[in-house]
C-alpha positions as CSV (number, residue, x, y, z in Angstrom):
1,X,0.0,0.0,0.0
2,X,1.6,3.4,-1.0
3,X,0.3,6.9,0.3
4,X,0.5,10.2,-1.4
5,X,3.7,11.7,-2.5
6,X,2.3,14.8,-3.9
7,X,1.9,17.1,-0.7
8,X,5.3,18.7,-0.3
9,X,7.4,18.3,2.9
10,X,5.9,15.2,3.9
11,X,7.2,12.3,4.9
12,X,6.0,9.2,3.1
13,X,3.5,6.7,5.5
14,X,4.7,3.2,5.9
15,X,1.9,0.9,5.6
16,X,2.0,0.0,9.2
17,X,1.5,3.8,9.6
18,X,-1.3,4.1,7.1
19,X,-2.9,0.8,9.0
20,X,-2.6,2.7,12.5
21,X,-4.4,6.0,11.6
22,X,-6.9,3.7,9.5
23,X,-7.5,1.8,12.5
24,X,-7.7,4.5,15.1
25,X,-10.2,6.5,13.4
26,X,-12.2,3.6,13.1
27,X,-12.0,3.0,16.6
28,X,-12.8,6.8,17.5
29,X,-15.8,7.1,15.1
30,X,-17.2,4.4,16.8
31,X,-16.2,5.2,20.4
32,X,-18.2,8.4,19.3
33,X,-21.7,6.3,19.8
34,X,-20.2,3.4,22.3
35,X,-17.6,4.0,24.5
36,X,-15.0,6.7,25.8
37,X,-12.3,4.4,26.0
38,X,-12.8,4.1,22.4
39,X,-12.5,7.5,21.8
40,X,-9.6,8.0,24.0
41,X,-7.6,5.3,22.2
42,X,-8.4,6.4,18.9
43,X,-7.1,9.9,19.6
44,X,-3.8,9.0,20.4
45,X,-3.3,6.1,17.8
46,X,-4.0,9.3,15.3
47,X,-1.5,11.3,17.2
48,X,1.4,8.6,17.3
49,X,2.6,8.6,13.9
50,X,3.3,12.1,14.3
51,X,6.5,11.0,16.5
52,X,7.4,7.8,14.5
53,X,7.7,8.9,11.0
54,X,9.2,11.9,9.7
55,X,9.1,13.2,13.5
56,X,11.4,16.5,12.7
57,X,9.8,17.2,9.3
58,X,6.3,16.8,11.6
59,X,7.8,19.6,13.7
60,X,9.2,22.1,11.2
61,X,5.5,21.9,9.3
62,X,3.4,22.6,12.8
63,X,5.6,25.0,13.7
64,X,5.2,27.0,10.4
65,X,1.2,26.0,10.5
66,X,-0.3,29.4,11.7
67,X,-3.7,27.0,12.1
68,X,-1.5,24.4,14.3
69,X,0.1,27.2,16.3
70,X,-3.4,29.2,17.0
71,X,-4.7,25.6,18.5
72,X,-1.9,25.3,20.9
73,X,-2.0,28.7,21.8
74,X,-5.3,28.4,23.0
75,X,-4.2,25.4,25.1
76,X,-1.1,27.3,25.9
77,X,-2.6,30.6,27.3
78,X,-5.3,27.9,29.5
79,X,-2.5,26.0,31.2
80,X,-0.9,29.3,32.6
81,X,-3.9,30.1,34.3
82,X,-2.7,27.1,36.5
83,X,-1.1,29.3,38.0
84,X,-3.9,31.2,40.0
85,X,-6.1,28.5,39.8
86,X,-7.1,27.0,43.4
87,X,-8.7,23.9,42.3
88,X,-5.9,21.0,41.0
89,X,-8.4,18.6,40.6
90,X,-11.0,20.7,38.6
91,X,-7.9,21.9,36.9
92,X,-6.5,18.8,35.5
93,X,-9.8,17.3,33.9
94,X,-10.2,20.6,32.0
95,X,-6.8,20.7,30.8
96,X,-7.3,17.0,29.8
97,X,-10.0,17.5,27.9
98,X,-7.8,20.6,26.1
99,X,-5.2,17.7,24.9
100,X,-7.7,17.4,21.4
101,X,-6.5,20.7,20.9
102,X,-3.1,19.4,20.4
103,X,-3.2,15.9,19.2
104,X,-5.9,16.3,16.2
105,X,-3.6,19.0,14.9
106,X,-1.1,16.1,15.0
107,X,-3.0,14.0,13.9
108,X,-4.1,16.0,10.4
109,X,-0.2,16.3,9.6
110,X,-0.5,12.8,9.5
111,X,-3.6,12.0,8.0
112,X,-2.8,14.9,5.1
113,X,0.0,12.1,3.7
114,X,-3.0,9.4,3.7
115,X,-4.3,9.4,-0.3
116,X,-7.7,10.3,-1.7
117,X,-9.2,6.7,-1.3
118,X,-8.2,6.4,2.2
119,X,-9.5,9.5,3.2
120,X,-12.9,8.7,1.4
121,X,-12.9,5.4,3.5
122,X,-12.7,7.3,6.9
123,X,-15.2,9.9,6.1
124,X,-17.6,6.6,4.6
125,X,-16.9,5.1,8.3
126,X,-18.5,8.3,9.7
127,X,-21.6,8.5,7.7
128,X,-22.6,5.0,7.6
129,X,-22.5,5.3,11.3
130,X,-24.3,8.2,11.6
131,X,-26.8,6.4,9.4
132,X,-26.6,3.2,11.1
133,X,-27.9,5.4,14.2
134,X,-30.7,7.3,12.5
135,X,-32.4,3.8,11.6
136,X,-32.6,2.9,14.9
137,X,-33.9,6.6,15.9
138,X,-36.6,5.6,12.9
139,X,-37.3,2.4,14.5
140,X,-37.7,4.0,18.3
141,X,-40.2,7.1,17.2
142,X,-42.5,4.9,14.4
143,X,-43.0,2.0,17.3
144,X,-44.2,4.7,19.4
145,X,-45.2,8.1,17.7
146,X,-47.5,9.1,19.3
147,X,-46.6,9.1,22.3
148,X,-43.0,10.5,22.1
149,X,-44.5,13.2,20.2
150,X,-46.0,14.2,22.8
151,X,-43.2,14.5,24.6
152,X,-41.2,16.8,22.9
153,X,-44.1,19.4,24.4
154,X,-41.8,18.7,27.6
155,X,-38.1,18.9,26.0
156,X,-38.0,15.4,25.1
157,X,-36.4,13.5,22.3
158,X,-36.5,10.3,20.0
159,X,-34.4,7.9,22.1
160,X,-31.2,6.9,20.5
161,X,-29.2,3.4,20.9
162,X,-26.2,3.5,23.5
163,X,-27.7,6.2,24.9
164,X,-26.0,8.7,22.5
165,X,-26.0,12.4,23.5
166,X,-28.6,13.9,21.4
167,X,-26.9,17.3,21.1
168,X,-24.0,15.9,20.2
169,X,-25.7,13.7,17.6
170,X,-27.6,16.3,15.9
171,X,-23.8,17.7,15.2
172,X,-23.2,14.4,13.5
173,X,-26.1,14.4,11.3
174,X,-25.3,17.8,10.0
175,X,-21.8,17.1,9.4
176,X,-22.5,13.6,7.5
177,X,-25.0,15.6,5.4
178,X,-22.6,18.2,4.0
179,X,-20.0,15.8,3.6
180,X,-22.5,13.2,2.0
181,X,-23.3,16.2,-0.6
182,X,-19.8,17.6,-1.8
183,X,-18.2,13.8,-1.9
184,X,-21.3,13.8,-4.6
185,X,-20.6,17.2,-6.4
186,X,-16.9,15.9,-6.4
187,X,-17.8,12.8,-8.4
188,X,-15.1,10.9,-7.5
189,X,-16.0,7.2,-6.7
190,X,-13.7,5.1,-5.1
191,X,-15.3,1.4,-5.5
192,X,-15.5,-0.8,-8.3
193,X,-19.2,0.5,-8.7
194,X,-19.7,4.1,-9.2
195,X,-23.2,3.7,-9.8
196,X,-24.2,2.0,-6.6
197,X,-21.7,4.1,-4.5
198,X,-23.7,6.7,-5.9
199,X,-27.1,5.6,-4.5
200,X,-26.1,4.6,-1.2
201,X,-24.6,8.0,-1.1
202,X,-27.8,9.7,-1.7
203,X,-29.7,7.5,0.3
204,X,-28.1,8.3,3.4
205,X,-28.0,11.7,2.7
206,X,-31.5,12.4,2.8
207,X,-31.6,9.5,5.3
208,X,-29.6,11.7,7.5
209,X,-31.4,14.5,6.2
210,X,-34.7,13.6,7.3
211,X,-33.5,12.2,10.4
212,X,-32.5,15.6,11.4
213,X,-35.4,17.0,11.2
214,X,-37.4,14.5,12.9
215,X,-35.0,14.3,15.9
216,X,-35.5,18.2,15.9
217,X,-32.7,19.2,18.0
218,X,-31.9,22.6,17.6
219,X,-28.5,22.6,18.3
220,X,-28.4,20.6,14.5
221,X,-30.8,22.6,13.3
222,X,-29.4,25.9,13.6
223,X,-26.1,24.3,12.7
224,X,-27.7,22.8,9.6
225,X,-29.4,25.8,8.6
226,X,-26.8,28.6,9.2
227,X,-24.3,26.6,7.1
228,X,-26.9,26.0,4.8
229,X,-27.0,30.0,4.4
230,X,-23.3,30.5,4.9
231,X,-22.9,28.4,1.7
232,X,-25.8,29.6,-0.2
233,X,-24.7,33.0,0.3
234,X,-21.0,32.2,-1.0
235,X,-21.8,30.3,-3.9
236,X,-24.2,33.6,-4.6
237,X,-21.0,35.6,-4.9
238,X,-18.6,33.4,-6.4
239,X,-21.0,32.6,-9.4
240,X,-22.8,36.0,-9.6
241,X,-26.2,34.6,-10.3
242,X,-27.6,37.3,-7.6
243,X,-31.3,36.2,-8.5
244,X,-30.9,32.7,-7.9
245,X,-28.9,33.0,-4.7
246,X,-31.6,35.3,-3.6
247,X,-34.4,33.2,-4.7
248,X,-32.4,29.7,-2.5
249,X,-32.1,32.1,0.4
250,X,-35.2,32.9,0.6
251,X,-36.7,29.6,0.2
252,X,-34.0,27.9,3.0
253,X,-35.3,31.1,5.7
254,X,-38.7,30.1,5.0
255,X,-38.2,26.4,5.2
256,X,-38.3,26.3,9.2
257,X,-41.9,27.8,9.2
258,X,-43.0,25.6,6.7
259,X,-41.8,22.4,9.0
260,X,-42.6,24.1,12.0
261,X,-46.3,23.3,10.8
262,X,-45.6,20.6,9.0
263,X,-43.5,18.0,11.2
264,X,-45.2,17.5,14.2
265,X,-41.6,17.3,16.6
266,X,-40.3,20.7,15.0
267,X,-43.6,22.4,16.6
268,X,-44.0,20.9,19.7
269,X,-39.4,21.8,20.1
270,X,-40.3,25.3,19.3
271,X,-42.8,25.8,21.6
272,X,-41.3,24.5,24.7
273,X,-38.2,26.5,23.4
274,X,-40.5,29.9,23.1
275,X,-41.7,29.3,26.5
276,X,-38.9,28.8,28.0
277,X,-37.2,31.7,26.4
278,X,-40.5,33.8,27.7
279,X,-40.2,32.5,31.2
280,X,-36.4,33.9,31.2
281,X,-37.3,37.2,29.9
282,X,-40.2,37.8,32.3
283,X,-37.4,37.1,35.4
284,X,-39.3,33.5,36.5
285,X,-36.3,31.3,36.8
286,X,-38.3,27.8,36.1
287,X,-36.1,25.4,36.9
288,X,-37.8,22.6,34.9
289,X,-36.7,24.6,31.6
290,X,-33.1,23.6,29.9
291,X,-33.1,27.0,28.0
292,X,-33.9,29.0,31.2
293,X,-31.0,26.9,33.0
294,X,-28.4,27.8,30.2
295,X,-29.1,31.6,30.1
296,X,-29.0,31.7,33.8
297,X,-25.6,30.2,33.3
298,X,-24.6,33.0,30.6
299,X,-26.3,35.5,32.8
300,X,-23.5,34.7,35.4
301,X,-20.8,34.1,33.8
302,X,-21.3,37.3,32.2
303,X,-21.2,38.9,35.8
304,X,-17.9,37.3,37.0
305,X,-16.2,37.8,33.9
306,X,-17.0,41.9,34.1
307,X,-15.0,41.3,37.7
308,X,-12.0,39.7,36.1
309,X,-12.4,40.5,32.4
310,X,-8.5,40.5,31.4
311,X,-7.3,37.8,33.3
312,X,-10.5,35.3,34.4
313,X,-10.4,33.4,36.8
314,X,-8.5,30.5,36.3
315,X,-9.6,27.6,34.3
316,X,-9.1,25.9,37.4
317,X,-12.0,27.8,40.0
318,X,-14.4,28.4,36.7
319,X,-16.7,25.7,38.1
320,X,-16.3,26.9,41.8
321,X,-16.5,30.8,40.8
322,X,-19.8,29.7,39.5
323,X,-21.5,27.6,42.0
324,X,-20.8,30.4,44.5
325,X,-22.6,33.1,42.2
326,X,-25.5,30.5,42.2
327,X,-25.3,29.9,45.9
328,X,-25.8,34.1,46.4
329,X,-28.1,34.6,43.4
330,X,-30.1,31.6,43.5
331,X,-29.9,29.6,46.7
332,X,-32.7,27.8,46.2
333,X,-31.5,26.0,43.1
334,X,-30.0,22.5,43.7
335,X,-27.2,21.3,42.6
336,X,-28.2,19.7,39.2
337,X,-28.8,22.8,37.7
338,X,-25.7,24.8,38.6
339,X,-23.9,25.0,35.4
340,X,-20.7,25.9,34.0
341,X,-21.2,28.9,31.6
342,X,-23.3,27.3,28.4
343,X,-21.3,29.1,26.2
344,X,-17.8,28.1,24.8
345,X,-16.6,31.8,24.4
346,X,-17.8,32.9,27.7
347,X,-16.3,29.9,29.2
348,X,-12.8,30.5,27.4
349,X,-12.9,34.0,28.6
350,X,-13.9,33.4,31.8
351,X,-11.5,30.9,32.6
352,X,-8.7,32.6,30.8
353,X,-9.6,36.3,30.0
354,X,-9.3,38.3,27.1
355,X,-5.8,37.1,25.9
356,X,-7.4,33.6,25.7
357,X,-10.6,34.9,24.2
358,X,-8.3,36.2,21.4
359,X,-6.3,33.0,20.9
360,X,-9.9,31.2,20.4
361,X,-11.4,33.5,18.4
362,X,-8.0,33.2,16.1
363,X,-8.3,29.4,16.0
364,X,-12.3,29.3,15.2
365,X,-12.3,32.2,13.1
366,X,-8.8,32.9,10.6
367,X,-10.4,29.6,8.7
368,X,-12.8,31.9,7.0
369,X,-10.1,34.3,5.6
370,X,-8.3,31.7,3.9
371,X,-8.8,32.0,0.6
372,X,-7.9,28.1,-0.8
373,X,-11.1,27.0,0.8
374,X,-13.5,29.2,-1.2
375,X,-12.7,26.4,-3.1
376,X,-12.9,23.7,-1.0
377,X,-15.6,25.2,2.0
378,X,-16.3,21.8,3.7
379,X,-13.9,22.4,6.6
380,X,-15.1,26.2,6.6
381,X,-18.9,24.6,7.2
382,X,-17.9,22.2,9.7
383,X,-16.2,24.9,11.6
384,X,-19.1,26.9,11.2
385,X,-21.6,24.0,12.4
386,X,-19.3,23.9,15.5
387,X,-19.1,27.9,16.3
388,X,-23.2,27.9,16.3
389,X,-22.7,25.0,19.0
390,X,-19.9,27.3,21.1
391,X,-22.7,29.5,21.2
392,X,-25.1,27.8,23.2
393,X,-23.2,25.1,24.6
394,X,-19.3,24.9,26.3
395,X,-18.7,21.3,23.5
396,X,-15.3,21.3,24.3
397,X,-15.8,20.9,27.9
398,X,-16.7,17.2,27.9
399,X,-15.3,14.5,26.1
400,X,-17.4,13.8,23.4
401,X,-17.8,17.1,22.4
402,X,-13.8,17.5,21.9
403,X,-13.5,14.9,20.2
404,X,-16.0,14.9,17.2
405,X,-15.1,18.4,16.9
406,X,-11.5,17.5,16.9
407,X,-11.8,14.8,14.8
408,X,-14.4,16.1,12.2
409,X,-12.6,19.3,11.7
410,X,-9.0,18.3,11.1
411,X,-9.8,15.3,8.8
412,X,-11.8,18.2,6.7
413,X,-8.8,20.0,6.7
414,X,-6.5,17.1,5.2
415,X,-9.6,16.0,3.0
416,X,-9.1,19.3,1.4
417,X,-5.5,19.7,0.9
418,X,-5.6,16.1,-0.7
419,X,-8.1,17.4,-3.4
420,X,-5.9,20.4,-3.6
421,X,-2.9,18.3,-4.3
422,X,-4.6,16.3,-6.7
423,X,-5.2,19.5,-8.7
424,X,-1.4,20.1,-8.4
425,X,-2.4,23.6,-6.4
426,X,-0.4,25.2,-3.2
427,X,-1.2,22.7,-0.3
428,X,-3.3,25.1,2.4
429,X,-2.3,26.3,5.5
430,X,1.0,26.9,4.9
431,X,3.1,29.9,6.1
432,X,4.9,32.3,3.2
433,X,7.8,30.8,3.9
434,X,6.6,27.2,3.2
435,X,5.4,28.3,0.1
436,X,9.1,28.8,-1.1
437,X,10.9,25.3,0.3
């Protein structure tokens, strides 16, 4: 088995080596749904062949990758506020979970040597999984559909095998989706039939597609939808056909009311979302209300970090610093509801200040200003999917979260720069000076 020798400055992959990041991302795609240990193990087997082969060619290239260097800056600026931070303990799992910062970057100078078919094969791993999932969701709502229906008036959702996060899930849909959709504007086929790699394309597409709609989470369907308009709106520019773009906009911003009458789980979710939201506004705290819960985290977070706004508080005391604004503001709230800021910015800035608020910002947003992917925008919409999760939801602060982000985002990256070196073009997110070796 031979691996690509078209991206300069890379060091060519054993097979051993192509076998271990083959392997691991197997095993993390599927810890995603079943089992942490999974996940754990499959994130460093993708960071080990960073220090086996081509270990000081590895280096040289992360530390001239502006989009490698913004990651561990982030992790960087975190760890030094160890050093005003009170609790070790609290401290330590935080800055654990902060590893995927370093090691996918790692990993995606090694999977950017993998070739075109491998790649294809990881990202198939992902979406047939995904898939594999949204049959059984089918399965769960159409035994019962009535009934669960009915309970998404109260919050509820579809229940999902191996009790997969349903947050977190929704995330997965939207990213199998767009992926699904430009592997099938790319037109590449790997197998021996085009034709029926084709179909099963498309079927889980709209498989996914569907599912997504049904499950009716909104994290996914905000993430779904602003991509949707982030891409829409691009494509409107680069072609110059202003009428059409206007005409697909339109349609896609009046495609949630449409469903919102239309698909029975999309209206019951929005109205326990409006009434929650209404509950915040009028001041009744109603504890039995997720939405009310996560603003009432924002709203205090907010307060502590106009107390310590250029340094925070330590990444450390976040979770303590919290729990004691709760105990003064709201006493009467038990312990199940006192959450860490729902927000991945506030949390960042909170727990670092404004110099680590910056080095986030840097890392989620310089993507978008990078002209080679105006060409290839599928790591520019997962990004994006993820940034409308930061805003309601801290996804780097457990496990799974990390992970698929992790994961999802830098394989994107090397899926890209494989096409790119396909078309003989400038491999991406290099520094000037790479440009020249």
């Amino acid at each position: 088995m031979t691996e690509n020798k078209n991206i300069k400055d890379s060091t060519i992959l054993p097979s051993f080596g192509i076998y271990v990041l083959v392997i691991s991302s197997i095993m993390l795609i599927t810890g995603l749904f079943v089992s942490r240990a999974f996940m754990s193990i499959g994130m460093a087997g993708l960071a080990l062949p960073f220090f086996i082969w081509g270990f000081k060619n590895n280096i040289r290239f992360a530390s001239r990758s502006w989009l490698f260097l913004s990651s561990v800056a982030v992790v960087a600026i975190l760890a030094l506020t160890s050093l005003y931070s009170e609790d070790k303990e609290y401290l330590q799992h935080r800055m654990m979970l902060k590893l995927s910062l370093i090691l996918f970057p790692m990993a995606w100078i090694s999977m950017r040597k993998l070739s075109h078919t491998t790649l294809r094969f990881i990202v198939y791993v992902f979406i047939v999984e995904v898939g594999l999932i949204a049959l059984a969701g089918y399965w769960n709502y159409f035994r019962d559909f009535a009934d669960i229906t009915e309970r998404y008036i109260a919050g509820q959702v579809i229940p999902l095998p191996f009790k997969v996060t349903h947050t977190r899930y929704s995330l997965m849909l939207v990213i199998a989706i767009f992926l699904s959709y430009f592997i099938l504007i790319e037109k590449k086929f790997i197998s021996g039939k085009p034709l029926l790699e084709k179909r099963l394309l498309i079927a889980f597409l709209f498989l996914n597609l569907a599912f997504l709609h049904l499950l009716s989470v909104r994290s996914g369907l905000l993430a779904f939808y602003a991509s949707l308009i982030f891409f829409i709106g691009l494509k409107t520019f680069q072609k110059k056909k202003y009428i059409l773009g206007l005409s697909a906009l339109s349609g896609t911003l009046l495609l949630p009311f449409v469903l919102y009458h239309t698909v029975p789980t999309i209206h019951n979710k929005a109205d326990y979302m409006i009434r929650d939201v209404n509950l915040f506004l009028s001041g009744k705290m109603d504890l039995g209300y997720s939405d009310n819960n996560r603003l009432v985290s924002m709203m205090l977070a907010l307060e502590l970090i106009k107390e310590q706004p250029w340094t925070g508080v330590g990444i450390g005391d976040v979770q303590h610093e919290m729990f004691a604004l709760y105990e003064q503001k709201f006493p009467t709230y038990p312990s199940e509801f006192r959450l860490i800021p729902h927000n991945q910015f506030l949390f960042i800035w909170l727990a670092s200040g404004i110099a680590g608020l910056l080095a986030f910002f840097c890392l989620v947003l310089s993507p978008f200003f990078h002209r080679t992917l105006l060409k290839y925008i599928f790591p520019l919409l997962i990004q994006l999917i993820f940034i409308s999760s930061f805003i309601s939801e801290a996804t780097l602060e457990n496990q799974l979260g990390s992970m698929l982000y992790g994961f999802t985002f830098w394989l994107s990256i090397a899926y890209a720069e494989r096409l790119q070196a396909e078309e003989n073009i400038k491999p991406a997110f290099h520094s000037r000076s790479e440009a020249h070796d």
